[in-house]
N, C-alpha and C positions, 0 to 999 in steps of 0.2 A: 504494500500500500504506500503510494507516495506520501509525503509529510506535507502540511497544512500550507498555504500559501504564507506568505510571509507575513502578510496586512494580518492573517488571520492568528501567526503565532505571537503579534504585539499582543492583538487585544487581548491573548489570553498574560498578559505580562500585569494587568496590574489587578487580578484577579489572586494572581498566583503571590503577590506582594502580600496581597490582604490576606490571605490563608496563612502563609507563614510569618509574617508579625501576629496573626492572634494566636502562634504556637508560644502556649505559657500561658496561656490566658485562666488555662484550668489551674494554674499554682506550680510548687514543686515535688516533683519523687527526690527525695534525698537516699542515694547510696552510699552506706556507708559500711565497707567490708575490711573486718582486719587482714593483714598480709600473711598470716598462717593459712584462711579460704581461699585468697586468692589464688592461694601457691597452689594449692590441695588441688581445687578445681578453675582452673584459668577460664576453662568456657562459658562457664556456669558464671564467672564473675563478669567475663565481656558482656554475656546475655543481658545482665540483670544494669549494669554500666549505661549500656547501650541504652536503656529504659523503652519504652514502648510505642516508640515510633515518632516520627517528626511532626505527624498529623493526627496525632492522638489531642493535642491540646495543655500536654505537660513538658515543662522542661526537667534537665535531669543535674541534679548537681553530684558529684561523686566526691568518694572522702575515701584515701586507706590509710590505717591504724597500722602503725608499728606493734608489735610485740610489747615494745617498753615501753607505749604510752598508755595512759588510761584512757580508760573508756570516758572519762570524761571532756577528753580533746572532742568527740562527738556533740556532747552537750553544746561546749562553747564556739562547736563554727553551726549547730543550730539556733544556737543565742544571737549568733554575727547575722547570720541570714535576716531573723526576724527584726533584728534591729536597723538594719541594713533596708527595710519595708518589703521584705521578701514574703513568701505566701506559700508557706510550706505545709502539703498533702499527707504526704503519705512518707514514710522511713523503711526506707530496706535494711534490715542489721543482719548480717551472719551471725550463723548461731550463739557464739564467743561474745558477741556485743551487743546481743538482745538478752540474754541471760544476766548481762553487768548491771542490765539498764533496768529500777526499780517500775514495776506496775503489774499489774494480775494478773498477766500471758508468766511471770514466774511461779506464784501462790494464790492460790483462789482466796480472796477475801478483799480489804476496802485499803488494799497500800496503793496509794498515788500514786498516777504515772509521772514519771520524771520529764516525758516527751510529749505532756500537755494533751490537747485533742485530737495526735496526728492518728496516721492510721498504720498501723505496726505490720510491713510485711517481711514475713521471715522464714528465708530459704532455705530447705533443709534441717528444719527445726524438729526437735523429736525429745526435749526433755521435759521436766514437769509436768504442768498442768497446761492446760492448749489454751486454755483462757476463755474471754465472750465467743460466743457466736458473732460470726462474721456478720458487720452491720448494724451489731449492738451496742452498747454502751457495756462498758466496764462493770463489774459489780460496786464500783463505790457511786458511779454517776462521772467522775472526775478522768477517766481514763481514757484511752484510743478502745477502736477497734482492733480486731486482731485477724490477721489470716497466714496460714502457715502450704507450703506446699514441698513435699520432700519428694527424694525417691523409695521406689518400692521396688527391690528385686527380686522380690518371692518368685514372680510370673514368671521372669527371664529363666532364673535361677531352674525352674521344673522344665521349663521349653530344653535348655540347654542339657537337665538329666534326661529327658525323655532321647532326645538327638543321641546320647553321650549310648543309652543303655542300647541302644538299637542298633548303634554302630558294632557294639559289642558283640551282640548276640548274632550280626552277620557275619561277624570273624569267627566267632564259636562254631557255625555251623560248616568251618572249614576244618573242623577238627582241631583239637586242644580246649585246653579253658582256658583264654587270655578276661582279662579283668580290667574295670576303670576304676579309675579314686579321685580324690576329690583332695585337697592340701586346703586349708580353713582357719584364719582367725575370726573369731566373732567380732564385731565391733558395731555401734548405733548404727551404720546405713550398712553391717551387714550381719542383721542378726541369725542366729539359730534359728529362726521359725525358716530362712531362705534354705539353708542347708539339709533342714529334714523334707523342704517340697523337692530341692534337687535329687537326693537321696531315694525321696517314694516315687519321685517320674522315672529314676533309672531303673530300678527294681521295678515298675508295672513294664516298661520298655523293653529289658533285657530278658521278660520268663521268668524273673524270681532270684536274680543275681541282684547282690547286694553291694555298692560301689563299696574298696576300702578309704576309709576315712582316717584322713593324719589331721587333727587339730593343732594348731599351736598357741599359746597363750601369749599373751604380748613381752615382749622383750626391749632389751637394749641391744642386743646380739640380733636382731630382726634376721641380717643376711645369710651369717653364717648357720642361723638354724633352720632359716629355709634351705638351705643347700645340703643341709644334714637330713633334714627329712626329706628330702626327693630323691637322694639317696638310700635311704630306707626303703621308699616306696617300688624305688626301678627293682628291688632285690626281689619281687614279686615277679608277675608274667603281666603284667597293665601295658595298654595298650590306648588309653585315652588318660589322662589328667588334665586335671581344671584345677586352677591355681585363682585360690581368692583369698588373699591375707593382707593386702593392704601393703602394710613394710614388709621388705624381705619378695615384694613380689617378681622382683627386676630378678633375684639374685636365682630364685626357684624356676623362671622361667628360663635362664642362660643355663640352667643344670642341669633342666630337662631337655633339651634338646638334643634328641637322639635318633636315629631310623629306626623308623617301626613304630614310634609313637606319638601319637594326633593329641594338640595341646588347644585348650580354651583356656581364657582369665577373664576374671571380673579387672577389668584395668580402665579408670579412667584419665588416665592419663594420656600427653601429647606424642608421648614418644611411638615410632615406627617398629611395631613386632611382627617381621616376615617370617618367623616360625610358628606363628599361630593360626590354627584353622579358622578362629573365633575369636570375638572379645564380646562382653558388656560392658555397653558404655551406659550411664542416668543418661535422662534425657534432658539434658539443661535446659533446653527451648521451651519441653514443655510445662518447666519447672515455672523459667521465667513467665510463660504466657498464663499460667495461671495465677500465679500473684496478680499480674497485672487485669485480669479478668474482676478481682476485687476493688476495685478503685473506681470512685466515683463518676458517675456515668459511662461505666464498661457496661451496662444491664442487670439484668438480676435473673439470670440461668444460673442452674447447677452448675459449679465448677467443683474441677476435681483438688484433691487436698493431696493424696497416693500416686506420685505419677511412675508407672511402668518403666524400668530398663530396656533397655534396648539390645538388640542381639545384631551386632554385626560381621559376616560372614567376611573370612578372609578375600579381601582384592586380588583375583589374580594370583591363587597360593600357590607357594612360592616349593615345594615340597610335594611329595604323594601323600604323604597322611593328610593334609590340609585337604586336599584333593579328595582323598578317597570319603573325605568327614561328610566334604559341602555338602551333596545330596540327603543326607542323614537332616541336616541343620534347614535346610530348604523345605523340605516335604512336612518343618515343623516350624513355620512361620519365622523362620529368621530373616533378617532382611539384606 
């Protein structure tokens, strides 16, 4: 299709003026994420930075928090703003600095919010008490709203057993017992309830094989005891491992790397793994599009609070185990 005459792309020039000077006009999203989230998850932090679009009606301001500062550096560049005749909405805190910051999304009852009327959105949040109902008023009367949206890897986590146990049970049926396992630290976005749904999808998948399971409890040593347990693990006949420990994941994935055996991780990280069949990744996008779904005048449809992991299927594997996995991860909604 050719482009509009010219006369015709002025006139839309002072349309298009008027549209974005009234971006802001709804107020401000303040982001503001310590540099521990950032680091954790950089996408999740651009996502959320980025704020919700040029033509949504908000502007976005951003703040990152050192380690050694307090949380009360937050307070005072929300002090500056308002003082400054700014007209601040809504506050994004990672979970480390909505936790600092006093008001009832920490303890149900009538403690004040520190952050006045704003409306408290908070990514990845999963401790305490989850606070008002989105839309409400605080229990004291004096508080924000609250809305929280995390990830949820249970789903992934059974997609990925079900793939894992199936794969297994079509190399069984070439004769031998080979076996898959699973390498596991617990932690808040990756708890025990994920690891018993991977566990009962690979056991419904495989006929009644039961993945072996190496836990490991948190360390200082993160690398060298991932490397000790994958060690352990290969002394079996396994033939798929999923690595989801958080620390130590880099070091269990370069250890496992061997012919013969098809690797999946829970990794959200930036880094490039051409030995893996698989990864889960949270879904940031839809972490941030939900937050933002709660802000005034987004509507008032159901939004979701649990947002689903994501399973994605190695690019172009780089291996035969990657290879021989895909179709196992494919025929089980991976993407």
């Amino acid at each position: 299709m050719p482009p509009p005459p010219r006369n015709a792309r002025l006139a839309l020039l002072p349309a298009l003026a008027l549209l974005l000077s009234s971006c802001g006009s709804r107020g401000t999203i303040l982001v503001y994420l310590d540099e521990a989230f950032a680091a954790a998850r950089p996408d999740l932090a651009r996502e959320l930075e980025a704020g919700p679009g040029p033509f949504s009606g908000y502007r976005v301001e951003t703040l990152r928090l050192k380690l050694s500062e307090s949380p009360g550096a937050a307070l005072e560049a929300l002090d500056s703003l308002r003082a400054d005749g700014g007209k601040p909405v809504a506050l994004v805190a990672s979970p480390l600095l909505a936790a600092a910051l006093p008001g009832p999304w920490r303890l149900p009852g009538t403690e004040e919010s520190s952050i006045g009327e704003l409306l408290l959105l908070a990514p990845e949040w999963r401790g305490g008490a989850a606070g008002p109902e989105l839309g409400q008023a605080s229990p004291s009367g004096r508080g924000p709203s609250f809305a929280r949206a995390a990830s949820d890897p249970r789903p992934a986590y059974a997609a990925a057993g079900a793939a894992a146990g199936a794969y297994i049970a079509s190399l069984g049926s070439r004769g031998g017992a080979p076996s898959g396992a699973i390498l596991f630290r617990e932690a808040p976005s990756r708890p025990r309830a994920a690891l018993e749904a991977f566990a009962s999808a690979f056991e419904g998948a495989s006929g009644g094989l039961r993945p072996l399971v190496r836990e490991l409890p948190p360390s200082e040593e993160a690398d060298s005891e991932a490397e000790a347990a994958v060690r352990e693990l290969l002394e079996a006949d396994i033939r798929f491992l999923f690595v989801a420990l958080g620390e130590g994941r880099s070091a269990a994935i370069r250890a496992a790397a061997r012919p013969g055996l098809a690797l999946g991780a829970d990794d959200p990280g930036p880094e490039d793994r051409p030995g893996l069949a698989f990864r889960l990744r949270p879904d940031d996008r839809g972490i941030a599009a939900s937050l933002w779904s709660a802000l005034p005048g987004a509507g008032n449809g159901p939004r979701k609070e649990d947002i689903g992991s994501r399973i994605e299927a190695a690019a172009g594997a780089r291996n035969p185990e990657a290879r021989a996995f895909s179709p196992f991860l494919r025929g089980l909604g991976g993407s």
